[in-house]
VOGU-3710 file (C-alpha; in Angstrom, 3 decimals, decimal comma):
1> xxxxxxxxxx> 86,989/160,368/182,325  83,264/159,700/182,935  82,510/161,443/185,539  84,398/165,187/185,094  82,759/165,171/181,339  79,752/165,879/183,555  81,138/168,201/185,816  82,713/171,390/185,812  86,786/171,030/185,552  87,649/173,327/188,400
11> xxxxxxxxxx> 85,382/174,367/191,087  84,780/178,050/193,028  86,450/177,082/196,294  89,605/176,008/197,821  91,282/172,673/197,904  91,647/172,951/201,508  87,502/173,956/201,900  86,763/171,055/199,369  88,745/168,874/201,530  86,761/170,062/204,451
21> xxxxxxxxxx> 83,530/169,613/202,549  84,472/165,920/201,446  84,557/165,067/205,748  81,728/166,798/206,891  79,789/164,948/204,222  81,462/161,469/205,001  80,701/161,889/208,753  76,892/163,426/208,124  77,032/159,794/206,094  78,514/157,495/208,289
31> xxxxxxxxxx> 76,063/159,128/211,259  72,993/158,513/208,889  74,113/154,517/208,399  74,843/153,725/212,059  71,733/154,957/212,776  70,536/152,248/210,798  72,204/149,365/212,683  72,246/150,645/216,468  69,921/148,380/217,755  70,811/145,181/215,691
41> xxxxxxxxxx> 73,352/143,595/218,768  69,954/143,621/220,846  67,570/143,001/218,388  67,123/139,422/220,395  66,900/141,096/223,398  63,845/144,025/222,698  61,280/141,479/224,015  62,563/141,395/227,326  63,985/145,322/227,481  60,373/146,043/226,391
51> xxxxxxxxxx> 58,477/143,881/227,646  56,741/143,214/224,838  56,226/140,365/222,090  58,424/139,921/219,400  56,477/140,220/216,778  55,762/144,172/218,419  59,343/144,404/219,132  60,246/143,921/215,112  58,315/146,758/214,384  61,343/148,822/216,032
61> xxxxxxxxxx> 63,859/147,690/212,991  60,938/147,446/210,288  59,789/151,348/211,171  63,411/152,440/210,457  63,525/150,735/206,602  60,187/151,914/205,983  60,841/155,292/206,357  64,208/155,624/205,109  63,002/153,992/201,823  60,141/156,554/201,712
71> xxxxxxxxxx> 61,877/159,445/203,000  65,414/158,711/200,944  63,687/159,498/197,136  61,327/162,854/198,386  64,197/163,919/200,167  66,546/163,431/196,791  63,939/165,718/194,672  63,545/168,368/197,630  67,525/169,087/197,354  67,003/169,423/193,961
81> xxxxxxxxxx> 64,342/172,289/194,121  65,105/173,750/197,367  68,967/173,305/197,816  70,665/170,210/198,614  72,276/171,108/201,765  69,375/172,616/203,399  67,271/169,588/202,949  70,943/167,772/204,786  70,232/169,802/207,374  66,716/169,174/207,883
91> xxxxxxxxxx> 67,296/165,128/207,806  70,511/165,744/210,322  68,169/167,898/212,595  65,073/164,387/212,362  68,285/162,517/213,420  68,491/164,553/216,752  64,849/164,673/217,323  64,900/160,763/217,146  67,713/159,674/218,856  66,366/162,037/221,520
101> xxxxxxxxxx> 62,621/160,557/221,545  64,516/157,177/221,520  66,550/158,024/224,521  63,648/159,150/226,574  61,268/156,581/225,850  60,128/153,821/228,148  58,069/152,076/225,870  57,617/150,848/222,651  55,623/153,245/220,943  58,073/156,489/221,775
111> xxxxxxxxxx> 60,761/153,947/220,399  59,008/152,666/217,104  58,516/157,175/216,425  62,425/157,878/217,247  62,962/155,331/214,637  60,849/156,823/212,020  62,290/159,880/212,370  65,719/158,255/212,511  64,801/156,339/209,432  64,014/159,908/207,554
121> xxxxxxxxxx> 67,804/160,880/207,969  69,256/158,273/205,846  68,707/160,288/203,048  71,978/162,360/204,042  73,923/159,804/202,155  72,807/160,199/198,455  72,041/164,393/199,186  75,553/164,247/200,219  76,996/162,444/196,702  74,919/165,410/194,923
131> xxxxxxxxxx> 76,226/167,962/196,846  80,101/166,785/196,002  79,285/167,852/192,505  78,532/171,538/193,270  81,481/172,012/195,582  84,885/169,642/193,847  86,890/170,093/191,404  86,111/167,317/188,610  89,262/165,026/188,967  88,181/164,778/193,038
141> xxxxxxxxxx> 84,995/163,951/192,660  85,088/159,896/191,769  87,506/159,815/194,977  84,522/161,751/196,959  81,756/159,811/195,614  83,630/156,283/196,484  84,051/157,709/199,893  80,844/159,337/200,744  78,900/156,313/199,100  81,005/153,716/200,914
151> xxxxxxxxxx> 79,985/155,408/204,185  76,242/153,757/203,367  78,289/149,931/204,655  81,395/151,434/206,747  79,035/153,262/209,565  77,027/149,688/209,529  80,537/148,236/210,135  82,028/149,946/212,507  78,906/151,115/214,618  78,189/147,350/215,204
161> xxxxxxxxxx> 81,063/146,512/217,559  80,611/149,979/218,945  76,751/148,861/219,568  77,989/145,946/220,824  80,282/146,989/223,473  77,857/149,857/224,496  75,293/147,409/225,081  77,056/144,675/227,069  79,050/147,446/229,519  75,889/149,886/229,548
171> xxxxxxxxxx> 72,163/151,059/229,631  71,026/150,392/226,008  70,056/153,782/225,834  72,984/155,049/226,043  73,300/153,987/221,936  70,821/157,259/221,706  73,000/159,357/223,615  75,874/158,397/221,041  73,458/158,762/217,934  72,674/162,059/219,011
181> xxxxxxxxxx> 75,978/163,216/219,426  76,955/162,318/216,338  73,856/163,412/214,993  74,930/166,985/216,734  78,259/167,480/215,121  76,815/166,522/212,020  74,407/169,275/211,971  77,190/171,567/212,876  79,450/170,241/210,320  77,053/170,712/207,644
191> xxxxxxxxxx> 76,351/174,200/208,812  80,055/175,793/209,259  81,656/173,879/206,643  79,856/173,230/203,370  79,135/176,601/201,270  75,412/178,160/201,645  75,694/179,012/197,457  76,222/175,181/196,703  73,502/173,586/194,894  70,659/176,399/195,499
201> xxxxxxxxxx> 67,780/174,592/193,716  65,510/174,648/191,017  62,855/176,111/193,252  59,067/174,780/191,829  56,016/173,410/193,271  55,886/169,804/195,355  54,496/166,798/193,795  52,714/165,718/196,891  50,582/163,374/195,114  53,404/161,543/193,527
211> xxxxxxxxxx> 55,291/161,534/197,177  51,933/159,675/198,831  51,557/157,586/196,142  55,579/156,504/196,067  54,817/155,707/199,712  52,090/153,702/199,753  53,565/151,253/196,899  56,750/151,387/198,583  55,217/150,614/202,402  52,399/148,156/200,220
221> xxxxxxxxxx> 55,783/146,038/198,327  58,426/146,276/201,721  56,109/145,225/204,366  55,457/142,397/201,967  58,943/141,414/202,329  60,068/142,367/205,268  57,300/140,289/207,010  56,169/137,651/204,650  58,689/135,257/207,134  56,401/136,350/210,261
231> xxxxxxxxxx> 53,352/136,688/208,596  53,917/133,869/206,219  54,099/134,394/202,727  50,798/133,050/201,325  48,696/134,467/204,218  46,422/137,049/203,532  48,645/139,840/204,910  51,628/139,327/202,648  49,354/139,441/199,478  47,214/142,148/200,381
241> xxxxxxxxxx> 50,407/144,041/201,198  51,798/143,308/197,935  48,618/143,823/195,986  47,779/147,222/197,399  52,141/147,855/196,966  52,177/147,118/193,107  48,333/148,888/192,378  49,857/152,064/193,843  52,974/151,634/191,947  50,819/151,318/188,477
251> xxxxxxxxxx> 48,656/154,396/189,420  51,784/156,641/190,778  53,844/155,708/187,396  50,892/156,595/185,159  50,540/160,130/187,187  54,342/160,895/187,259  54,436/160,118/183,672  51,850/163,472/183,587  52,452/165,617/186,001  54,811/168,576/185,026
261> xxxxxxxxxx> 57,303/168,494/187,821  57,516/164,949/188,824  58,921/163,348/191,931  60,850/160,877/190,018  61,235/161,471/186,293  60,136/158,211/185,027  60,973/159,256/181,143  64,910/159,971/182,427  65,104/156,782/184,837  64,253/154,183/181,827
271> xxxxxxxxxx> 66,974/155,441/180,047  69,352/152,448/179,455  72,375/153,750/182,047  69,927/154,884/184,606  67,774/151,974/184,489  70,530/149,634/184,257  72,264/151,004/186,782  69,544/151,011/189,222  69,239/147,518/187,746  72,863/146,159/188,787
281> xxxxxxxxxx> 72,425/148,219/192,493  69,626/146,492/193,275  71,730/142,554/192,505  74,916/144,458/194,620  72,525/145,481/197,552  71,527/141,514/197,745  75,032/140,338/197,090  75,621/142,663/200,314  73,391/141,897/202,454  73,566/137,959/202,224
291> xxxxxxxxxx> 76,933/138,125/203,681  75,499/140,710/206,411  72,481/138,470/207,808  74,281/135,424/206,908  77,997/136,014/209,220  76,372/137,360/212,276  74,653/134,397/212,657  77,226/132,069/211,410  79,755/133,325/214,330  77,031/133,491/217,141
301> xxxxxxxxxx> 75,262/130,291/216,080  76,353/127,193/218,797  79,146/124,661/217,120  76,876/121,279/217,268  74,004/123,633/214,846  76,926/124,308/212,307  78,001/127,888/213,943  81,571/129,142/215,301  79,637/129,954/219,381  81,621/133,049/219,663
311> xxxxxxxxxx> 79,980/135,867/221,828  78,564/139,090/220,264  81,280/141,365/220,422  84,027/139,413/219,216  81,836/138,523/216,269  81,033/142,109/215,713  84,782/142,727/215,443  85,141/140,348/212,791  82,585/141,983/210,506  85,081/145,585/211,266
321> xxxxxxxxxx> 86,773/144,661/208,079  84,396/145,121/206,231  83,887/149,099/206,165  87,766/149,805/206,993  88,412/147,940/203,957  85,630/150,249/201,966  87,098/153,419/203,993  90,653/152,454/202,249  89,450/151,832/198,959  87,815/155,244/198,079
331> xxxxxxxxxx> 91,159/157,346/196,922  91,755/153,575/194,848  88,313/153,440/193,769  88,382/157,228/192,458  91,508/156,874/190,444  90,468/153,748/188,687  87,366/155,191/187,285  89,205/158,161/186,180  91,583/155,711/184,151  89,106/153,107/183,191
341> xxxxxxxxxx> 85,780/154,181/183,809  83,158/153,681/186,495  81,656/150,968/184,611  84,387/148,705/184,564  84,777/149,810/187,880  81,368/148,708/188,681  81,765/145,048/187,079  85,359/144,553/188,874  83,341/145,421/192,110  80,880/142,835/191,643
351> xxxxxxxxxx> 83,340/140,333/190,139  85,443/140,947/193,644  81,869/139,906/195,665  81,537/136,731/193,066  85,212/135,716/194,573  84,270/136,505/198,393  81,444/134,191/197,887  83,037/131,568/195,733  85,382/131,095/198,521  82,627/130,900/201,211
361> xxxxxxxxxx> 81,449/128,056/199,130  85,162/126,107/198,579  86,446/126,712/202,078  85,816/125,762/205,708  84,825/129,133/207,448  86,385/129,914/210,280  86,462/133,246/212,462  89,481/134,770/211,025  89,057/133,527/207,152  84,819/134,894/207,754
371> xxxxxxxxxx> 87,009/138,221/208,755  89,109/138,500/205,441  85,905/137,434/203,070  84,909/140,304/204,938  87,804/142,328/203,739  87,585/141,041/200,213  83,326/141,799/200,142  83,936/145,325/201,638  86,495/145,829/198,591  83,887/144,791/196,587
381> xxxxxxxxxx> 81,276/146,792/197,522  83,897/149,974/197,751  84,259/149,705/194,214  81,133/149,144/193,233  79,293/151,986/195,290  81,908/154,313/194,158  80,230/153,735/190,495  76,955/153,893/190,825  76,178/157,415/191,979  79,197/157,937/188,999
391> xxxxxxxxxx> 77,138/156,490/186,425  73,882/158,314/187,463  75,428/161,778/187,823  77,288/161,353/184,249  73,691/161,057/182,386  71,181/162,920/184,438  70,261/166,536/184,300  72,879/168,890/187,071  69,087/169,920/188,467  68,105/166,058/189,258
401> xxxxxxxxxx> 71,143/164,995/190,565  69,833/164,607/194,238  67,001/162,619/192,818  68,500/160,289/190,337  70,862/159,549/193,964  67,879/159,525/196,129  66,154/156,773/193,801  69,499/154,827/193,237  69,733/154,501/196,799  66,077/153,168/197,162
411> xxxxxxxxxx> 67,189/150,144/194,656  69,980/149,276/197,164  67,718/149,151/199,892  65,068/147,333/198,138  67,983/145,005/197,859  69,049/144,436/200,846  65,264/144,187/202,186  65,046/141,006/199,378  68,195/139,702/200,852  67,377/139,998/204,339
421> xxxxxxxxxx> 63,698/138,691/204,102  65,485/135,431/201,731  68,443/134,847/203,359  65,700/135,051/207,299  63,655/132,568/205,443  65,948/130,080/205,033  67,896/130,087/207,795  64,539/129,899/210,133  63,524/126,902/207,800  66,367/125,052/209,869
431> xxxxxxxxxx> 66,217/126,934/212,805  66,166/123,719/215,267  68,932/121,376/213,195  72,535/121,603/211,674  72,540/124,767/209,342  75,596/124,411/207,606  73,768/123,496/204,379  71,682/126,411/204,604  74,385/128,909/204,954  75,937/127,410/201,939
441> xxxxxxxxxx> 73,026/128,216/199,723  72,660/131,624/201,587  76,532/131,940/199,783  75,251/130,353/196,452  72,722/133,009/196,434  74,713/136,199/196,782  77,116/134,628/194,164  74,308/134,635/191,996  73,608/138,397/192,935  76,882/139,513/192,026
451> xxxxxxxxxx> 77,516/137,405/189,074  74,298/139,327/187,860  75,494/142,561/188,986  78,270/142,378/186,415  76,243/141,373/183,842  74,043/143,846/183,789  76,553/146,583/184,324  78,469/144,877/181,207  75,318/146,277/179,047  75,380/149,943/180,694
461> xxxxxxxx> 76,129/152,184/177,855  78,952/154,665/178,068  77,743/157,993/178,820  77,968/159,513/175,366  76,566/157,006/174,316  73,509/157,249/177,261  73,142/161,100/176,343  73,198/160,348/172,750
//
């Protein structure tokens, strides 16, 4: 039972609290990932709603990934040394404050700043896996984790038919007034419902250094790959990006590495289930996130250019799947790690993707089949992002839990930015002719990704042995 060897066996408060605690947490999650995909259904249409180029327009979705990449690892350490679910409730309160500049802004530069700040909140996610461990009892915690984690893909899923139909019935700002709403019971959630003497913190002094450094190699390496399609990715932009990105990242490791309380310990995220892990997230993020560019498109592209021509909504509905079947496979998730371990429960995740994929490849697609390789990839992922938090939490120090999350997060991301900027790539190479081909190496690629997801996980060493 990896994970409740790292927890305590029975915890302070009730089952019916901890129950309580497990929701507010899932919905302060779910809130934080829709966030994240509001504005995709119109992500065409920004140009004209605008009035502004594309190329400014993009800026709108590339401000939100910046900063939750950024935001998501300082925001992991400050739970640690300041409490875990006061730092929630500073993200959930950056939520309000930008859905509300976004829903009072007539331009693009109020827009691009309610996305920043909208971008700092997705850090509620992996604050939120941390804080399970203060609050449950150790046999509910893998059940909590899968469900809390999964929330990361189901808001994506089911916020994108909700965008959908709030954008073809009403004012596209009325997505603001929703994300603020949410945003608001959130903040009350987190505030009535989940203890004030969970996870108090280490207390200590801020590695502010380390943070600006972290940021500029992480804005330096995702701008890179975010816009290396737009900007091209031998043009003097992309490298300088990159160059300035991986510089920083040399300097920042070599001051973490001396710097008495680090932002991210560097000496505990090389060991071999930590780095591994982080490793095998960053192959599952792609293997997501190929099938999540890749099916929009494929259902909205016209039928003579290798696409199904269905409208927006209806193809939003098919990608719905996807988180219910995540949503459903938490309580599953949870009791086969306690029986076999979260990192067999990681490989059968990935091995799950493989199959999705492997039938994309063998199989005409059609609307309904795209809809159960939906299913089958949101099992997939279910398991597998019920692990990974597992695995961290089992070998890092209670006091770094946040940040160990925080940074395991940042490797998803940083894999679905690789997938989205690949997977953008080549479909735009074949933007004007029959893509069918394309799509079909889109789906060789995130078999690829999840083959080498379980791989890697095969070599993650149990946790006695990682503590060893």
């Amino acid at each position: 039972m990896q994970v409740a060897a790292a927890t305590p066996s029975l915890s302070p408060y009730s089952s019916t609290r901890q129950s309580l605690v497990v929701a507010a947490l899932a919905f302060a999650g779910m809130g934080g990932s829709f966030m994240q995909t509001i504005l995709i259904p119109i992500q065409g249409e920004l140009p004209r709603l605008l009035d502004a180029p594309p190329n400014d327009t993009a800026w709108v979705i590339t401000a939100t990934l910046l900063s939750a990449s950024v935001c998501t690892p300082i925001a992991g350490k400050l739970g640690d040394m300041f409490g875990k679910r006061r730092i929630a409730i500073l993200l959930t309160i950056l939520l309000i404050i930008g859905s509300l500049l976004c829903l009072f802004s007539n331009g693009l530069p109020m827009l691009i700043v309610g996305r920043l700040f909208q971008g700092a909140g997705a850090g509620v996610i992996p604050l939120g896996i941390s804080l399970l461990r203060d609050v449950l009892d150790g046999r509910r915690l893998p059940s909590a984790i899968a469900l809390v984690s999964g929330t990361l893909g189901i808001g994506g899923a089911i916020g994108l038919p909700l965008s959908a139909f709030v954008t073809e019935n009403f004012d596209w700002h009325v997505l603001f007034i929703l994300s603020a709403g949410i945003s608001t019971l959130s903040l009350l959630f987190l505030m009535l419902i989940v203890p004030k003497t969970s996870g108090r913190g280490s207390g200590g002094r801020v590695d502010f250094l380390g943070a600006i450094g972290l940021a500029i190699g992480l804005v330096g390496v995702l701008l890179a790959i975010s816009q290396g399609n737009r900007w091209g990715w031998t043009s003097t932009a992309t490298l300088t990006s990159i160059a300035v990105g991986v510089v920083a990242f040399a300097i920042w490791g070599w001051y973490e590495l001396r710097v008495g309380n680090p932002l991210v310990d560097l000496r505990v995220s090389v060991r071999p289930a930590v780095l591994l892990t982080n490793l095998a997230s960053v192959a599952m993020g792609f293997a997501l996130f190929s099938s999540s560019v890749s099916f929009p498109q494929l259902l909205g592209l016209p039928v003579d250019r290798g696409g199904l021509g269905i409208d927006l909504l209806r193809a939003s509905l098919m990608l719905m799947p996807s988180g219910i079947a995540m949503l459903i496979m938490s309580p599953v998730a949870g009791r086969i790690a306690r029986r076999v371990g979260s990192r067999a429960l990681l490989i059968a995740g990935a091995c799950v993707l493989a199959l999705a994929y492997a039938l994309c490849i063998a199989l005409p697609l059609n609307m309904w089949l795209i809809a159960t390789i939906n299913c089958i990839i949101g099992i997939g992922i279910g398991l597998g992002y019920a692990a990974m938090p597992s695995l961290i939490m089992a070998v890092v120090p209670r006091h770094e839990t946040a940040a160990a999350n925080g940074l395991n997060a940042l490797m998803r991301s940083l894999g679905t930015t690789s997938a989205a900027a690949v997977v953008g790539a080549i479909l735009a190479s074949t933007a004007a002719a029959d893509q069918s081909g394309s799509f079909t190496m889109v789906f060789v690629l995130g078999l690829i990704a999840a083959i080498l997801c379980a791989s890697i996980a095969f070599f993650i060493p149990a946790p006695a042995e990682a503590r060893a």
